[in-house]
PyMOL Python script that loads the backbone (N, CA, C, O; Angstrom):
from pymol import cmd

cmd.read_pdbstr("""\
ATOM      1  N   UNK A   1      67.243  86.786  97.589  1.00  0.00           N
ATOM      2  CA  UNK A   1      68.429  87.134  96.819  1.00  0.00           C
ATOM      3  C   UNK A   1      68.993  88.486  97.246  1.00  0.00           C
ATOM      4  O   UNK A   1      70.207  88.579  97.428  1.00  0.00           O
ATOM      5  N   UNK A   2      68.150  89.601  97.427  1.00  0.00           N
ATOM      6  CA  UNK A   2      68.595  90.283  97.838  1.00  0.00           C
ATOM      7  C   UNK A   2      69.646  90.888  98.939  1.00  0.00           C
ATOM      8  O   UNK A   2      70.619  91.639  98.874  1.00  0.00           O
ATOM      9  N   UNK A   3      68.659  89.871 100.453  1.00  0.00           N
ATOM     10  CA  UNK A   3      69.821  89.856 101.450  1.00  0.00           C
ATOM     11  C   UNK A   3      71.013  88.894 101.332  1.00  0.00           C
ATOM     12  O   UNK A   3      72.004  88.713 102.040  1.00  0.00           O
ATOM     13  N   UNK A   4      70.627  88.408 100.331  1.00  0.00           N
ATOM     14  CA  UNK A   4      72.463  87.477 100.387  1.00  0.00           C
ATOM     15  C   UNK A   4      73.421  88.753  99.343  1.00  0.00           C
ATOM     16  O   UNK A   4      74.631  88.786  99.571  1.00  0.00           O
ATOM     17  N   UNK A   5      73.060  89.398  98.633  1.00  0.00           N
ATOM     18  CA  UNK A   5      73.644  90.262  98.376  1.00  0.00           C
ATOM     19  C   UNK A   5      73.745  91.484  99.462  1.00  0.00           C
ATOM     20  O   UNK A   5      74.886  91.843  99.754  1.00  0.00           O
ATOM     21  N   UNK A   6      72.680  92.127 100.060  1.00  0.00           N
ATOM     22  CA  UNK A   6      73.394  92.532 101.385  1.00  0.00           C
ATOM     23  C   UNK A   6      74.476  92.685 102.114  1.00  0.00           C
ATOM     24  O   UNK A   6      75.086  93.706 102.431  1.00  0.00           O
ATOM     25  N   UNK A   7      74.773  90.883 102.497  1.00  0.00           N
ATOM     26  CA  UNK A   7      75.426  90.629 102.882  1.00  0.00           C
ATOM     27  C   UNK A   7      76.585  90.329 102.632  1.00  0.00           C
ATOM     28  O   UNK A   7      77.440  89.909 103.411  1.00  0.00           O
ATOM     29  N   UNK A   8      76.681  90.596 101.206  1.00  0.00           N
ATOM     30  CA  UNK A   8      78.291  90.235 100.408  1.00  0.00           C
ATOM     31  C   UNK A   8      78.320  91.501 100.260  1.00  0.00           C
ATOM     32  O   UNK A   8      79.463  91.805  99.918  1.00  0.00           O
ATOM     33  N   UNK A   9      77.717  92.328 100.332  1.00  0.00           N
ATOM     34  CA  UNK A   9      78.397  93.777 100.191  1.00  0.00           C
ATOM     35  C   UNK A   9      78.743  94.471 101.147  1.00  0.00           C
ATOM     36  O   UNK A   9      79.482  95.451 101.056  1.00  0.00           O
ATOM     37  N   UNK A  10      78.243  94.035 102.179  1.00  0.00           N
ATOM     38  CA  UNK A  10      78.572  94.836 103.524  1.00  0.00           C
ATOM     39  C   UNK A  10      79.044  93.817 104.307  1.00  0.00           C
ATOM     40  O   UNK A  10      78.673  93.679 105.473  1.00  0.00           O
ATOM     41  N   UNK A  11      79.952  92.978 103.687  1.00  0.00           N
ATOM     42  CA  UNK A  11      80.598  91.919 105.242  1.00  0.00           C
ATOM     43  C   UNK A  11      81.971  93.132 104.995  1.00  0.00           C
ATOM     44  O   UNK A  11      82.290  93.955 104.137  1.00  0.00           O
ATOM     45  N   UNK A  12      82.450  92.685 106.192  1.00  0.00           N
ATOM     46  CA  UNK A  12      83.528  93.830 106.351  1.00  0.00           C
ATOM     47  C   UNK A  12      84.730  93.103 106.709  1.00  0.00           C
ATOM     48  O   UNK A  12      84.537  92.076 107.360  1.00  0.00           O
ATOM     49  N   UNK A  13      86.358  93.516 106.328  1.00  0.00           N
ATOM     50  CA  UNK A  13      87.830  93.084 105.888  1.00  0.00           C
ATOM     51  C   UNK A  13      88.418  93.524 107.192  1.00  0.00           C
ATOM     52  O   UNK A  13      89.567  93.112 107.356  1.00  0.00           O
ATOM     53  N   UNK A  14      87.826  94.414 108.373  1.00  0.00           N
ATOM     54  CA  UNK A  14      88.636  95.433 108.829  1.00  0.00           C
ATOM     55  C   UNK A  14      88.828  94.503 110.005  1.00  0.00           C
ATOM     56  O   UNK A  14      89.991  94.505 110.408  1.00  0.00           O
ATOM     57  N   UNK A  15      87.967  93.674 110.693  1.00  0.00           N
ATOM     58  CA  UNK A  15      87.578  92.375 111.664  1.00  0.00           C
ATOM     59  C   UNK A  15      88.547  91.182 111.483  1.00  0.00           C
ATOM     60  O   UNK A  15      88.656  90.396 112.424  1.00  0.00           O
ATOM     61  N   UNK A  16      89.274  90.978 110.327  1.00  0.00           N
ATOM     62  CA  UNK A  16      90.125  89.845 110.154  1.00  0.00           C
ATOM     63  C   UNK A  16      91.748  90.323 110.311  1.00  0.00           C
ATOM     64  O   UNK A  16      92.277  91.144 109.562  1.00  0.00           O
ATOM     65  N   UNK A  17      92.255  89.814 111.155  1.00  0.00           N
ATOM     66  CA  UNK A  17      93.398  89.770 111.292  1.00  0.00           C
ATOM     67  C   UNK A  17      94.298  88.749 109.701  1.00  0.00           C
ATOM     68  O   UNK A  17      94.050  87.665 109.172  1.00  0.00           O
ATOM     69  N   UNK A  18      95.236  89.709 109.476  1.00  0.00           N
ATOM     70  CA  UNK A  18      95.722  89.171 107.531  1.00  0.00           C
ATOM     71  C   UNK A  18      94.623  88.874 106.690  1.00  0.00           C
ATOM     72  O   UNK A  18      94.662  87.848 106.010  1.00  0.00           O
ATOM     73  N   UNK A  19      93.657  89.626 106.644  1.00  0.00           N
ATOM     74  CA  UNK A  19      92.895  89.285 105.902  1.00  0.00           C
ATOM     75  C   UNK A  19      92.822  88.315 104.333  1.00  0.00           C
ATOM     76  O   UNK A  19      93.766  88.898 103.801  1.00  0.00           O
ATOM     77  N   UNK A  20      92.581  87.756 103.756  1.00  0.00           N
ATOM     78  CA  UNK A  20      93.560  87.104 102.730  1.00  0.00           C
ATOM     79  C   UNK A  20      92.048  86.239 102.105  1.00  0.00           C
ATOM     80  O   UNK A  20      91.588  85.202 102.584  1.00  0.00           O
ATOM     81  N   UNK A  21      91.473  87.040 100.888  1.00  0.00           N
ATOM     82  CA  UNK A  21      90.142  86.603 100.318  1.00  0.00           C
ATOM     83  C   UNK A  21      90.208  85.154  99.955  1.00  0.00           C
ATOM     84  O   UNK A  21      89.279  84.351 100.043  1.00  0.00           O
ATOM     85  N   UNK A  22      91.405  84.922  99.541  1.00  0.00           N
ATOM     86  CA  UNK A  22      91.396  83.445  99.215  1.00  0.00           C
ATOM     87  C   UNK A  22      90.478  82.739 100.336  1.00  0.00           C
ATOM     88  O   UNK A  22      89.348  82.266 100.213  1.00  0.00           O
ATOM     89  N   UNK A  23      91.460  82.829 101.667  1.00  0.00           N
ATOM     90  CA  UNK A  23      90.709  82.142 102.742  1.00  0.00           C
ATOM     91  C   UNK A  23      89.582  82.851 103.231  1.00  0.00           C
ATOM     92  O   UNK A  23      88.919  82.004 103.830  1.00  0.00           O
ATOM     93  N   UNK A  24      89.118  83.737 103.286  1.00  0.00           N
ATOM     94  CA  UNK A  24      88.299  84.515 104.182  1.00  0.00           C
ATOM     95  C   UNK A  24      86.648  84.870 103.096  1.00  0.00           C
ATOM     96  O   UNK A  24      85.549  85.146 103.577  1.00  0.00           O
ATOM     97  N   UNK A  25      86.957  84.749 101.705  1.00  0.00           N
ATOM     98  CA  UNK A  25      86.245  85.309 100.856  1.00  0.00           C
ATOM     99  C   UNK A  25      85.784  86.454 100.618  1.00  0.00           C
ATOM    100  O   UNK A  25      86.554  87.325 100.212  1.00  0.00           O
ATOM    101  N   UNK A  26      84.362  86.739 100.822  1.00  0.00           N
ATOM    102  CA  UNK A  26      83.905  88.601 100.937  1.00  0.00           C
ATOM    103  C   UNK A  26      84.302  89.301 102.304  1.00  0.00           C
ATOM    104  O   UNK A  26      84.272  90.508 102.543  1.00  0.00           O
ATOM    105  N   UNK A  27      84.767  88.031 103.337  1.00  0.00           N
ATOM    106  CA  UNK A  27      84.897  88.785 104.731  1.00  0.00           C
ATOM    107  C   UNK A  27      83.982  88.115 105.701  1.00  0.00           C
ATOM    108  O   UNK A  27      83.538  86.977 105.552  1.00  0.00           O
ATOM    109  N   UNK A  28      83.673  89.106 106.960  1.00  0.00           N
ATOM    110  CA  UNK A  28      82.794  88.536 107.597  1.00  0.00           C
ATOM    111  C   UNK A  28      81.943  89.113 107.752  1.00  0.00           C
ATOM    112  O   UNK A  28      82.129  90.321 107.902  1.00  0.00           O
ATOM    113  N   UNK A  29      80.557  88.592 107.804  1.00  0.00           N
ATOM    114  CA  UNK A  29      79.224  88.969 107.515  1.00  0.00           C
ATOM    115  C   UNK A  29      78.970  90.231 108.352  1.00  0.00           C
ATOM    116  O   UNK A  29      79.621  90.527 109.354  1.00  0.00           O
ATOM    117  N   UNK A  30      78.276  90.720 107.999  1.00  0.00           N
ATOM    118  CA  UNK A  30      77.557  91.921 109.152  1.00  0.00           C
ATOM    119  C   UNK A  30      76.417  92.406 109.022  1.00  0.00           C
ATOM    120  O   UNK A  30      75.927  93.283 108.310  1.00  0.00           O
ATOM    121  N   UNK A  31      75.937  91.513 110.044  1.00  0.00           N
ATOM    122  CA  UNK A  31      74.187  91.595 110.092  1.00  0.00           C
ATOM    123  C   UNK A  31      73.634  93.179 109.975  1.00  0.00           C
ATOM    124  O   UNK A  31      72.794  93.540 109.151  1.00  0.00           O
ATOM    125  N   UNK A  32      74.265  94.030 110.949  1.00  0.00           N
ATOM    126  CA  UNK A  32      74.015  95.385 111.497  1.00  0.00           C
ATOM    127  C   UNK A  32      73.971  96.637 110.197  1.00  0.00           C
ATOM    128  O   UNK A  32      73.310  97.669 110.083  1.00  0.00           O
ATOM    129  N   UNK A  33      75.257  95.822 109.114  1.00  0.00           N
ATOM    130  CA  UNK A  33      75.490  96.888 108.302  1.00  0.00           C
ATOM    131  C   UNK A  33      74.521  96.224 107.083  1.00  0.00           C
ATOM    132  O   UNK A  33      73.793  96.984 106.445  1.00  0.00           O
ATOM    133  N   UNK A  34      74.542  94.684 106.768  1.00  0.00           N
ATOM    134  CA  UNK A  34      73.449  94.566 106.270  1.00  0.00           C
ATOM    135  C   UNK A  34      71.859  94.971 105.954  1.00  0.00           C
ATOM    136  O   UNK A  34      71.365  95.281 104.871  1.00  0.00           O
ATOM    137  N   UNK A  35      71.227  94.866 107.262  1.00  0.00           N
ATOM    138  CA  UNK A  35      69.751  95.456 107.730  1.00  0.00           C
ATOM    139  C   UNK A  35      69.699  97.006 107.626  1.00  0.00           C
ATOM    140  O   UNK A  35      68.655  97.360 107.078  1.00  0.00           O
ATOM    141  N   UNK A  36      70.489  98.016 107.978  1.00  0.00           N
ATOM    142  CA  UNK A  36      70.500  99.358 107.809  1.00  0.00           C
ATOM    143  C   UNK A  36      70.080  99.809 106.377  1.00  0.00           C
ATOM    144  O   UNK A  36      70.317  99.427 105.231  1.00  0.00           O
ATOM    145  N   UNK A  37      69.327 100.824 106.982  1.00  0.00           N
ATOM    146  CA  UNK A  37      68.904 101.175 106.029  1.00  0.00           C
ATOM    147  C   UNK A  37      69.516 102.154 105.017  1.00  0.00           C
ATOM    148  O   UNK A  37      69.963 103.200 105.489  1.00  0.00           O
ATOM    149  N   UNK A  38      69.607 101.946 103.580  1.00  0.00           N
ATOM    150  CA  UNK A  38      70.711 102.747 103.121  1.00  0.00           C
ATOM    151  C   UNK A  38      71.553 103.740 103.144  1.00  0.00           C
ATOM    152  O   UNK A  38      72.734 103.813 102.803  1.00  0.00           O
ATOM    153  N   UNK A  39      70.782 104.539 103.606  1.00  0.00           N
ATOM    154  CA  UNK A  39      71.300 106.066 103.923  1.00  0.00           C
ATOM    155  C   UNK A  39      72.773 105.952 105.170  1.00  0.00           C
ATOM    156  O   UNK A  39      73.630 106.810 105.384  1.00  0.00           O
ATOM    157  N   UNK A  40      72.654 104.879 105.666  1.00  0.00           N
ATOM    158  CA  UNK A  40      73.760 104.979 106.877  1.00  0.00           C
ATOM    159  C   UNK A  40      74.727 103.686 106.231  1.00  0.00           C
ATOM    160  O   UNK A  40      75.678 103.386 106.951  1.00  0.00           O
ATOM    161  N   UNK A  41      74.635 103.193 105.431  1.00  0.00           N
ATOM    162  CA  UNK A  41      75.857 102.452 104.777  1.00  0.00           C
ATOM    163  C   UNK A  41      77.143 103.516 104.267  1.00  0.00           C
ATOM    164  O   UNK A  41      78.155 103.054 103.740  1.00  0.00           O
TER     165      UNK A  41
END
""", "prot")
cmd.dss("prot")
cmd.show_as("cartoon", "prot")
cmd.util.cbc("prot")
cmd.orient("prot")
């Protein structure tokens, strides 16, 4: 549970061209910013 929250918190908006949550939802995932360890989020 945790890393799926991870990962909805740190997918990132900045990667999508018109971004638009309807279609896109939290964004797109990001493994890198996911796994880091807090201090560098």
């Amino acid at each position: 549970m945790q890393i799926t929250n991870d990962l909805l918190n740190t997918a990132r908006t900045d990667t999508l061209a018109n971004y638009d949550p309807s279609i896109y939802g939290k964004g797109e995932a990001s493994l890198s910013q996911a796994l880091a360890p807090v201090a560098i989020h």
